[in-house]
C-alpha positions, -999 to +999 in steps of 0.1 A: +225+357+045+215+321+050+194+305+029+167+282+042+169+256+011+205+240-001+208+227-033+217+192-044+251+207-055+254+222-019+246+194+005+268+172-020+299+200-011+285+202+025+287+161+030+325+162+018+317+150-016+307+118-034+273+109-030+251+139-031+218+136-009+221+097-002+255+107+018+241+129+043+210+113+049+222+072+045+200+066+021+208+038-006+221+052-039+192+063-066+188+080-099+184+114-098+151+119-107+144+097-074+162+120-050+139+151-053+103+152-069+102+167-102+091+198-093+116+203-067+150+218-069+160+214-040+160+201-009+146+217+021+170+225+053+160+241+085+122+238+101+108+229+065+135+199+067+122+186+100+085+186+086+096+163+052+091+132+066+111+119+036+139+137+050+137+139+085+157+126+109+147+140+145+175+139+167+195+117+151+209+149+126+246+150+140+264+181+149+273+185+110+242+177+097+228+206+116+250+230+105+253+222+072+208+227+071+204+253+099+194+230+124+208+249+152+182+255+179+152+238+158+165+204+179+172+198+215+212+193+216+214+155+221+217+135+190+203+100+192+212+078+164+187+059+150+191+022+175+183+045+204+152+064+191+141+027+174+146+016+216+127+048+225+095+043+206+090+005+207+088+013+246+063+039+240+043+013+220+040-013+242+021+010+266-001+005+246-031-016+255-057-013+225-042-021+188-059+011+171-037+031+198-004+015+182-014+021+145-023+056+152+014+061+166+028+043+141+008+062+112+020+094+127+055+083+129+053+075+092+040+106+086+071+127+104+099+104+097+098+075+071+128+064+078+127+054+112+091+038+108+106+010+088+131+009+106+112-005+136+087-024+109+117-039+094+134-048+130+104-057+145+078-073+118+067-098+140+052-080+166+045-047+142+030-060+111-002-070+127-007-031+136+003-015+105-018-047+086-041-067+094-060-076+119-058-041+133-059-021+099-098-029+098-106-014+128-083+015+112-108+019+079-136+016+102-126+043+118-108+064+093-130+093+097-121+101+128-089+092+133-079+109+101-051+133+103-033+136+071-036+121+036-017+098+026-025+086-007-043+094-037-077+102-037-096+099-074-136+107-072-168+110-093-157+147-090-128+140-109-144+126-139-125+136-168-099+148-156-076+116-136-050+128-150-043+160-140-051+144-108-025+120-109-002+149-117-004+166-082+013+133-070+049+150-062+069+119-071+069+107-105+091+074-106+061+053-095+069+018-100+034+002-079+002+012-073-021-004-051-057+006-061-092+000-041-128+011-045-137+002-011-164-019-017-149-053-002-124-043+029-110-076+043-140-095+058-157-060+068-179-051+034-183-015+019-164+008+040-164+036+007-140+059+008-119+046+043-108+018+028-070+037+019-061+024+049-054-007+026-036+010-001-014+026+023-006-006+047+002-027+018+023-005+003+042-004+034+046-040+031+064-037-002+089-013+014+092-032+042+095-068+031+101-060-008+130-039-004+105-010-025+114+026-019+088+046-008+090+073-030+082+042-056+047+035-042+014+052-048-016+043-025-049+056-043-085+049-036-112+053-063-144+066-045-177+056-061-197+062-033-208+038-008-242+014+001-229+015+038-257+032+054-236+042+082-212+056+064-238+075+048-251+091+080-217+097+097-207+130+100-172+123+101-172+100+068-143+115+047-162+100+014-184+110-010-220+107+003-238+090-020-251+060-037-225+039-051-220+041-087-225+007-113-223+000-146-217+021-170-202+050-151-181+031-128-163+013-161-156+045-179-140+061-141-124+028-139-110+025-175-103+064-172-079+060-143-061+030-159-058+052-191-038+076-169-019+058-150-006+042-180-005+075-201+017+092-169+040+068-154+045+043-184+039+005-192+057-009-165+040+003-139+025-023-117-012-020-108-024-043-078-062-045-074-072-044-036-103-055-017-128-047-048-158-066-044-162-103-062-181-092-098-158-062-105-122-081-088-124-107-115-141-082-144-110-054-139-083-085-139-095-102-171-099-067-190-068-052-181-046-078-177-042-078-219-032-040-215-017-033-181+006-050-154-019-057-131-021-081-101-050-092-077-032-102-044-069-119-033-071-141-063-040-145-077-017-139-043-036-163-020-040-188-048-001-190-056+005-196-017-020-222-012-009-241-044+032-238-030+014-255-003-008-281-014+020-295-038+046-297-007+021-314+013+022-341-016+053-354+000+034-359+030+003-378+015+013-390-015+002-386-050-002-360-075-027-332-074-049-349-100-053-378-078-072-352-055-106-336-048-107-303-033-134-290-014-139-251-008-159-236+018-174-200-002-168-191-035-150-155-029-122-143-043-094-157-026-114-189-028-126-189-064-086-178-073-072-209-055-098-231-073-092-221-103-054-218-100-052-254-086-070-266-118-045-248-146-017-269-123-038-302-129-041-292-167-006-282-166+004-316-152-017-338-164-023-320-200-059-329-196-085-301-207-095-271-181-131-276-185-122-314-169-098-307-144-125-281-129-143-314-121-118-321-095-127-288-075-162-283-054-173-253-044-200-253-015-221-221-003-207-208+030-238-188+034-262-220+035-281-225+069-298-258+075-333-256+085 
């Protein structure tokens, strides 16, 4: 009888030899622990197989492929290769009018087959990565609660005091080489959106995949939920979050410090924690703390700032000079804005081997909140 699940020694026999699962489904080569999830051993075939978006190919399984992981009748009997489904859905998309209409149809394609979702972010970035990013990503968190279909990331509550680890146990993969972590509180220029802000988790990380050449299987999208002050929020029936207050002080440190604990305690040293869209006092707080203990990364303070410096010092070409002979004038103080600052004054000390406390001078900060009277 016919077993519905083939074993990496099968589908390695089935695919004439060689390469094991990244033969039959073109996949670049991995380790093995990054070809099934740890607590899998094996791969699934038949109608499991078509819902693994991992996996799944739609109709571009060929006629072997579908015998070799009962296939037969789950498809329709055309097999489109990968350029022609790609040509497929980008038609479909551009019916489209409204943006949210596009990332929900991209989200869902992610969320049946991975592989062809980068596929057409990779081939199409200009025109995509506006809707699985921003500007259209905000309107997604927004609106999380009622779009929401699936999860797809980690979700780490109050609830879940105590025991974050365990937590991040029930993540299937276990080679995690990023994590992009947010608490909500600060989502792009939109405030506290709680709980629906792992729409930023999960668009970044498909960014890395995308632009960074990351596997997927490497990244882990997780939101921390504290509560939220969004009074909205609070009265939506829909909100996916915790309905409460958000949490301060002493409590959020010891979930905060819990979670890095485990995350460090699970996948190992190296694993890289990015900070996403916290607000201003706790962005720079987590950086500085854990920056002596973890890898860790703030894209809004140190990203940003790294950008705007690569650009300030080619425009030097342009006007002449050296950074020191320059006074730089920000409008706000948050924390893309206080990271540049800051960043362009280590440069000057760098340079100039002058003091930081003096090359500060050099930067001016103004309110952007002020309103004349």
């Amino acid at each position: 009888m016919a077993s519905n699940g083939v074993s990496g020694l099968d589908m390695e026999k089935k695919s004439g030899g060689g390469g094991g699962v990244e033969d039959i489904y073109g996949e670049d080569s991995a380790t093995e622990d990054q070809l099934v999830t740890p607590r899998t051993v094996s791969v699934a075939s038949g109608y499991t197989l078509l819902r693994d978006p991992h996996h799944n190919k739609g109709l571009a399984f060929t006629e072997k492929e579908r015998d070799a992981h009962y296939l037969r009748g789950l498809l329709p009997p055309a097999v489109l290769n990968q350029d022609l489904q790609e040509k497929r859905l980008m038609h479909n998309l551009r019916q489209y009018k409204v943006p949210l209409q596009r990332y929900m149809a991209m989200m869902d394609l992610q969320e049946r087959n991975e592989r062809l979702f980068y596929k057409l972010l990779i081939d199409n970035v200009e025109e995509l990565l506006p809707v699985v990013y921003t500007p259209t990503v905000g309107e997604a968190c927004q609106k999380y609660g009622s779009i929401f279909r699936r999860p797809q990331g980690l979700y780490i509550s109050l609830k879940e005091k105590g025991k974050i680890l365990e937590v991040l146990k029930n993540w299937p993969e276990r080679s995690i080489q990023v994590i992009v972590v947010t608490d909500g509180e600060r989502i792009l220029g939109l405030g506290d959106l709680g709980c629906q802000g792992m729409g930023i988790p999960v668009g970044k990380l498909s960014l890395y995949t995308a632009l960074g050449g990351l596997r997927p299987s490497a990244c882990l999208p997780v939101t921390i939920d504290v509560g939220t002050n969004n009074e909205q929020l609070l009265k939506d029936e829909f909100y996916i979050g915790l309905k409460q207050r958000r949490a301060t002080g002493q409590e959020y440190a010891e979930l905060l410090h819990e979670f890095m604990c485990a995350v460090k305690q699970n996948y190992g040293e190296r694993v890289l924690v990015q900070f996403e869209d916290f607000a201003n006092h706790n962005a720079f707080e987590l950086l500085a703390k854990y920056s002596k203990t973890h890898l860790v990364f703030n894209d809004d303070i140190q990203g940003t700032a790294s950008v705007v410096l690569a650009g300030l010092i080619a425009s030097l070409k342009l006007v002449g000079g050296s950074l020191a002979e320059h006074t730089f004038l920000f409008l706000g103080a948050g924390e893309a804005g206080t990271g540049i600052a800051e960043l362009i004054a280590l440069e000057i000390s760098k340079q100039t081997k002058a003091p930081l406390e003096e090359t500060r001078k050099k930067i001016w900060l103004v309110d952007s909140k002020v309103v004349e009277t």
